[in-house]
Backbone as numpy.savetxt, mean C-alpha at the origin, in Angstrom:
# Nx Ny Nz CAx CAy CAz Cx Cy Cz
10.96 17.28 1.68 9.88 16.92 0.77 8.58 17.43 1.36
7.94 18.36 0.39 6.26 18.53 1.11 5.68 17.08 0.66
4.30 17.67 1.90 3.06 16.71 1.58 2.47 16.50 0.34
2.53 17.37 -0.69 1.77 16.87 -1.50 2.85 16.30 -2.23
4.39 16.41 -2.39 5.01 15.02 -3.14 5.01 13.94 -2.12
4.93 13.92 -0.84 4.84 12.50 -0.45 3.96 11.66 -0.32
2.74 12.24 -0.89 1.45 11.57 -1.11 1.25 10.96 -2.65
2.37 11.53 -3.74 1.76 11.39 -4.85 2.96 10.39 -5.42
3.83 10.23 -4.64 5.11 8.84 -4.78 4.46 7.54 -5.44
4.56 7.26 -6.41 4.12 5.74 -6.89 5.13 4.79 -6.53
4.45 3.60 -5.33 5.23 2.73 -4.73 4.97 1.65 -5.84
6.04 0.90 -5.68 6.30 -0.55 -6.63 5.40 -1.61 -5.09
5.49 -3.06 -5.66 4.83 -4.07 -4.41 5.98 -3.89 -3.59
7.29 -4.33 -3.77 8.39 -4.51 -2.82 8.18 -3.15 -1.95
8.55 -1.57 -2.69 7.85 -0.74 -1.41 6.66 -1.06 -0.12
5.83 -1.63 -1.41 3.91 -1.63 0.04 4.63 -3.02 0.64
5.29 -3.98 0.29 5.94 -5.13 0.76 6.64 -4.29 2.56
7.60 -3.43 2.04 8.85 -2.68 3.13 7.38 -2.03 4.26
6.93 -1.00 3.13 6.25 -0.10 4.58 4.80 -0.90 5.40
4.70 -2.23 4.83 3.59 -2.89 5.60 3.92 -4.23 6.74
5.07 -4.25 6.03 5.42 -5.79 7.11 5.22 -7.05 6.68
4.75 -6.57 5.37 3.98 -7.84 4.85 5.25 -8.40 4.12
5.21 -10.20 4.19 6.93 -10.39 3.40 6.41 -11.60 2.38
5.58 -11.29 1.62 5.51 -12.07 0.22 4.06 -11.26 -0.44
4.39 -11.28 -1.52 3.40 -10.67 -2.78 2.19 -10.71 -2.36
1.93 -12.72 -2.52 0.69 -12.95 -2.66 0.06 -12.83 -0.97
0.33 -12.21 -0.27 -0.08 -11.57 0.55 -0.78 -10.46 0.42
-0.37 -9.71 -0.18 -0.88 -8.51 -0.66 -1.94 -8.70 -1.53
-0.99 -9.60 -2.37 -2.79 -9.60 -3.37 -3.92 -10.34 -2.99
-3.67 -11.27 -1.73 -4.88 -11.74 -0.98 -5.73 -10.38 -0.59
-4.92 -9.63 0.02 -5.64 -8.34 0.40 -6.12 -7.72 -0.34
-5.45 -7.72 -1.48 -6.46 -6.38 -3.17 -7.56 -7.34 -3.21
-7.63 -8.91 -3.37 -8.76 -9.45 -3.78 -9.95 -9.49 -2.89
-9.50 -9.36 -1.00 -10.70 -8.97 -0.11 -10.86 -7.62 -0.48
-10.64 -6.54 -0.76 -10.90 -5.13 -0.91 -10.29 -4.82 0.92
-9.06 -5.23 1.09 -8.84 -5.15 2.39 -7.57 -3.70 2.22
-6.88 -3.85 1.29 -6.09 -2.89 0.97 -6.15 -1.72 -0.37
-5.49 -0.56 -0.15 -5.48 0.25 -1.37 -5.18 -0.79 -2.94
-5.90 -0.33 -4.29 -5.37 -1.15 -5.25 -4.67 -0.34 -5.70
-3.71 -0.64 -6.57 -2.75 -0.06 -7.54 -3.45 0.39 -7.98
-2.81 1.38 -9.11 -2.80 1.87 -10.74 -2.08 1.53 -11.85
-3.22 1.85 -12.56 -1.64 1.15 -13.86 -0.88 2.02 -14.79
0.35 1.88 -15.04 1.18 2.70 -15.67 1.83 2.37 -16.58
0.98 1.68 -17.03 1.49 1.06 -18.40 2.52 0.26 -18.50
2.51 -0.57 -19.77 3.37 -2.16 -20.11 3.64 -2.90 -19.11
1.08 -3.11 -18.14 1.39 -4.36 -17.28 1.72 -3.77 -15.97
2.42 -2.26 -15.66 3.11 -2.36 -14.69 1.96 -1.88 -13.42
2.11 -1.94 -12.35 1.19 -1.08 -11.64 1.70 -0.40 -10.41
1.63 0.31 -9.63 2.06 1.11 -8.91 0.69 1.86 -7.56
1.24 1.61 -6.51 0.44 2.07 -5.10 0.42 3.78 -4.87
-0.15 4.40 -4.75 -0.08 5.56 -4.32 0.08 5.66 -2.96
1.64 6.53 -2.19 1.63 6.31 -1.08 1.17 6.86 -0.36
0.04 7.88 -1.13 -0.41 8.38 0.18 -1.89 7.34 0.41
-2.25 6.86 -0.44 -3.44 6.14 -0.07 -2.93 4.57 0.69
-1.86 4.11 0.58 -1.07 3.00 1.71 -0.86 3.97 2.67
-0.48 5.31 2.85 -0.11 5.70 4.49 -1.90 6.23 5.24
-2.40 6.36 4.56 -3.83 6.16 4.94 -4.82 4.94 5.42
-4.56 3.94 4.58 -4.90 2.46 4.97 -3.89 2.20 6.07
-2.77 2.54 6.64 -2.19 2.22 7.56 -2.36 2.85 8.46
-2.65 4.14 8.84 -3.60 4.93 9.49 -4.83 4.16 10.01
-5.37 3.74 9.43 -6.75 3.47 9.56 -7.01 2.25 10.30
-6.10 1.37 10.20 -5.73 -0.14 10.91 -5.89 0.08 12.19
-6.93 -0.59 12.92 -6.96 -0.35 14.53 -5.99 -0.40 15.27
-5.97 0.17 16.56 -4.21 -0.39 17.07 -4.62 -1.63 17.87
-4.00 -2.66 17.99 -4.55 -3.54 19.13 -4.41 -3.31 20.53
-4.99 -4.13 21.17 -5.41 -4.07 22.40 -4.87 -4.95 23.32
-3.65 -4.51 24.36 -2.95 -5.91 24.75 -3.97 -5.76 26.40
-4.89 -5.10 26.76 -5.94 -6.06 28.05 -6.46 -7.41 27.69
């Protein structure tokens, strides 16, 4: 797969659920409502969908911690 289809993959929540670690919804949507994470798009009838390249970017971007 090139880069530009693996950037343009529309993830469902259970995907951004798998590639974040995160293990319930309203987790996530705590995060859309701080502006802490990428928001969906919508794709019609309600549904919405993550772009993965903008989740592998926000995960990028996450500091690494610091175990000193």
């Amino acid at each position: 797969m090139n880069t530009h289809q693996s950037t343009s993959l529309l993830l469902t929540i259970d995907d951004v659920l798998r590639m974040t670690g995160y293990r319930s919804r309203s987790s996530i949507y705590r995060l859309m409502k701080r502006s802490q994470i990428p928001l969906p798009i919508m794709v019609g009838g309600g549904r919405v969908r993550w772009r993965s390249g903008d989740i592998e970017h926000w995960l990028k971007s996450l500091p690494a911690q610091s175990c000193a």
